[in-house]
N, C-alpha and C positions, 0 to 999 in steps of 0.2 A: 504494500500500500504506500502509494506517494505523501510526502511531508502534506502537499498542498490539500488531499482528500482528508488527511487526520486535522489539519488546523481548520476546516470546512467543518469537519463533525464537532469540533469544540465550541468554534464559534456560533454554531448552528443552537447547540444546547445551551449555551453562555445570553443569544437573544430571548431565545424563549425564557429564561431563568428574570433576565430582564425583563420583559413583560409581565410576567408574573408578577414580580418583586414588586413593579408601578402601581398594579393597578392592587395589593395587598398593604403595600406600604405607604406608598404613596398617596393612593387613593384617589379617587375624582376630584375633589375640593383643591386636594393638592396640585392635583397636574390641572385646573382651571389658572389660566394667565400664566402660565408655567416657559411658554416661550420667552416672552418679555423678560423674565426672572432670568433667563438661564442666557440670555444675551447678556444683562446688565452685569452677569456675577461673571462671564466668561473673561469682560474686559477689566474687572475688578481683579480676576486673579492671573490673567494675564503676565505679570513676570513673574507668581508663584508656579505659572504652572511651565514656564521658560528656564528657569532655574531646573526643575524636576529635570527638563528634558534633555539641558548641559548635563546634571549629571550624569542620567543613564545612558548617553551618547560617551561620557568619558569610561562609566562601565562598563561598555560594550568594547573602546578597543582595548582597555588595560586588559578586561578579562581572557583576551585571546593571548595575551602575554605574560600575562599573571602568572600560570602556574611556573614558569622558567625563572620571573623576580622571586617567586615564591621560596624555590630550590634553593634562592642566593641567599637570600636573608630570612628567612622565615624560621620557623620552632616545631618541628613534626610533633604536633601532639598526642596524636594518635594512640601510640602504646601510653600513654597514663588517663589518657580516657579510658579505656581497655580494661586498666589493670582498675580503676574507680568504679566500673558500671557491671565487671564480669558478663554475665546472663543473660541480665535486665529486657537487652531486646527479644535477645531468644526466647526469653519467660513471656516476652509479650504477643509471640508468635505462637504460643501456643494452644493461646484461645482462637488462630484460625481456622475458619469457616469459609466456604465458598460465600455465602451469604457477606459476611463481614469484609470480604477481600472485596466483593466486588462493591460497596460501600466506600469503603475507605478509598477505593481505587478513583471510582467517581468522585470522591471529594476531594482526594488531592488536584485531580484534576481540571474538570468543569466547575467546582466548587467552590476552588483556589480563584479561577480566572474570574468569577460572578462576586466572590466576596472582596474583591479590589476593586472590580469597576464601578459596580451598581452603585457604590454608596458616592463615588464620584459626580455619576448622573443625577442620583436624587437630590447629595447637595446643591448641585449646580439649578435645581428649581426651588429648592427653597427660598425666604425672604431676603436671610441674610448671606453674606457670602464666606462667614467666618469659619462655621464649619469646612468647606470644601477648602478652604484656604491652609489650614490647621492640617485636613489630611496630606492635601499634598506635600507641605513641607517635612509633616512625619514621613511619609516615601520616601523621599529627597535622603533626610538622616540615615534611614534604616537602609538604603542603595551603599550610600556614601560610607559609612558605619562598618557597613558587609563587605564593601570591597577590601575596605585595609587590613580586616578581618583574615580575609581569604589572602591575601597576600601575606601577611604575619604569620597566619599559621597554617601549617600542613596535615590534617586529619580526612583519613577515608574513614568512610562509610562502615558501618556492622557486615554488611553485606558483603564489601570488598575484605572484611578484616578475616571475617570466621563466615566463609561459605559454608559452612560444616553445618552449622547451627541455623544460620538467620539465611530465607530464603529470600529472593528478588521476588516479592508476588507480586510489586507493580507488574513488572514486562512479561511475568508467566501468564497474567490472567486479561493483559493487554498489551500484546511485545509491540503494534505501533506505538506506546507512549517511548519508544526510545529515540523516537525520530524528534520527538518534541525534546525531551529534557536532554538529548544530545548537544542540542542547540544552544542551553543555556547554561549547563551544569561541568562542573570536572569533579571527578574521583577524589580530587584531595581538598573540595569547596563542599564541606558538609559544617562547621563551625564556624558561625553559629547557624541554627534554620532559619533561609530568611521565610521561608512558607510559613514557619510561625510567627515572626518576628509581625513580617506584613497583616498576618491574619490577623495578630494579638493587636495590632497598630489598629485594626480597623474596628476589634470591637470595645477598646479602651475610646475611639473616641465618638463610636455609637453611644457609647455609657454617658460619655459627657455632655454630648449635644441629647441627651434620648428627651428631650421634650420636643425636640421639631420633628422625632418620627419614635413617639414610644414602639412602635411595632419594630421598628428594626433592632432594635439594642437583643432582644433574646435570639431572634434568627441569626446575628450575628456573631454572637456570643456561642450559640451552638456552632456554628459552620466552625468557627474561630479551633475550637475547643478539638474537636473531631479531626481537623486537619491538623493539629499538632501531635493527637494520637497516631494519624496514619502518615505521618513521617517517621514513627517508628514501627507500627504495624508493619507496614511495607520494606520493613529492613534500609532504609535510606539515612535516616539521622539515628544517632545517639540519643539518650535521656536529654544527655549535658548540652547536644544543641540547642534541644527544646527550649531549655531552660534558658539558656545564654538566648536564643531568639525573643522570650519572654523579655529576659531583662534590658534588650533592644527595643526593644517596642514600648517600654515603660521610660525609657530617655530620649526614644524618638519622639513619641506624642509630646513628654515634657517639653520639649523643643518647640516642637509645634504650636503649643498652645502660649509659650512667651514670643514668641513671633509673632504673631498672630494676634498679641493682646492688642487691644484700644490703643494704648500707650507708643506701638513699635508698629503703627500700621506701613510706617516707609521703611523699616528694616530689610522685606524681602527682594522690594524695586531698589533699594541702594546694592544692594549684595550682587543682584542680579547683573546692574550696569557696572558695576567691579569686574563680574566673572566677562563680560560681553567684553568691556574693552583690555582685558588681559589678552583674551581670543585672538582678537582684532590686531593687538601687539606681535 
């Protein structure tokens, strides 16, 4: 099966999840004048969301280079994760199910792609523009964060460590998902998970805005929740990613939401025209 038939099926499941999401979370009252709203907060966040896209454009070519910086200077962590966590993922693969595999499979990955964007789009109709302002620049950290991260240290997977024990159920029970996460992933880019990191980003700041969409803050919080289990169900991350993704997503939002205060509303458009005209140099 071609890259372009498998990113067809996600995206395909990823709209419909959208639509759902609108008309459950959203709702009619909400998405009423909803255009107007989502023009005005587009150009309101406008260099928040220019920033986001410097940095994953600088993530995109470091990361094809990263693993060889990684080699130079880096700290293979690997074996003392190992020798901290023993089992732990194995013991957690032991409650697999065909049922449960193909759960968690689904939610790493249409579940992944729908709990980043959705809550983009429905900020983007809300009143104010603070929430969607706040997410993005938590991305932006947890991108940013992750990358130096993955270049600092050197740790595979359970999967890669102890094939003995911990199987690969993502690619046994869906072997095109390798076409996809071949594209973004390396074998020694597993600390910390940003699939948590991002996950846990989007329902810490569901919790904090949850008056402009009470309904999302618990869907969120489950998807959240579920997809930091099935980075390790799936034998992909360690405990200790999880957890280090966790504790990125509770400095990202931190971030986010002093950015983002009342007080610092020209913080993100200053920064922004820093990074433009360093570029530009």
């Amino acid at each position: 099966m071609a890259l372009a038939t498998v990113l067809a099926q996600v995206a395909a499941g990823v709209v419909a999840l959208h639509l759902f999401g609108l008309a459950a979370v959203v709702g009619r009252d909400g998405l009423a004048g909803a255009t107007e709203r989502v023009r005005s907060n587009l150009r309101a966040v406008a260099p928040t969301l220019g920033l986001l896209v410097v940095v994953l454009a600088v993530n995109g070519v470091v990361r094809d280079v990263g693993v060889e910086i990684s080699w130079l200077i880096g700290v293979n962590i690997t074996g003392a994760i190992h020798a901290l966590e023993r089992g732990f993922v194995a013991w957690v693969q032991s409650f697999a199910a065909p049922p449960l595999t193909t759960y968690f499979s689904a939610v790493y990955v249409f579940g992944y792609a729908f709990l980043l964007t959705f809550p983009v789009v429905a900020y983007l109709a809300c009143r104010s523009d603070r929430p969607v302002r706040t997410l993005l620049v938590a991305y932006a950290v947890n991108y940013a964060l992750g990358l130096v991260c993955y270049v600092l240290f050197i740790s595979y997977g359970p999967r890669n460590v102890t094939p003995e024990a911990v199987d690969s159920l993502l690619y046994a029970h869906w072997p095109q998902a390798q076409l996809l996460t071949g594209r973004v992933n390396r074998n020694t880019n597993v600390f910390p998970s940003l699939h948590t990191s991002l996950s846990v980003t989007v329902a810490l700041v569901a919790y904090r805005y949850r008056e402009v969409y009470p309904r999302w803050y618990p869907v969120a919080a489950a998807l959240a929740a579920s997809i930091a289990v099935s980075t390790m169900y799936l034998g992909i991350h360690w405990a200790t990613d999880v957890v280090a993704g966790a504790a990125l997503a509770a400095v990202a939002v931190a971030v986010g939401l002093r950015v983002t205060a009342d007080s610092q509303e020209g913080t993100v458009a200053r920064l922004t025209d820093r990074i433009t005209a360093w570029i530009r140099e």
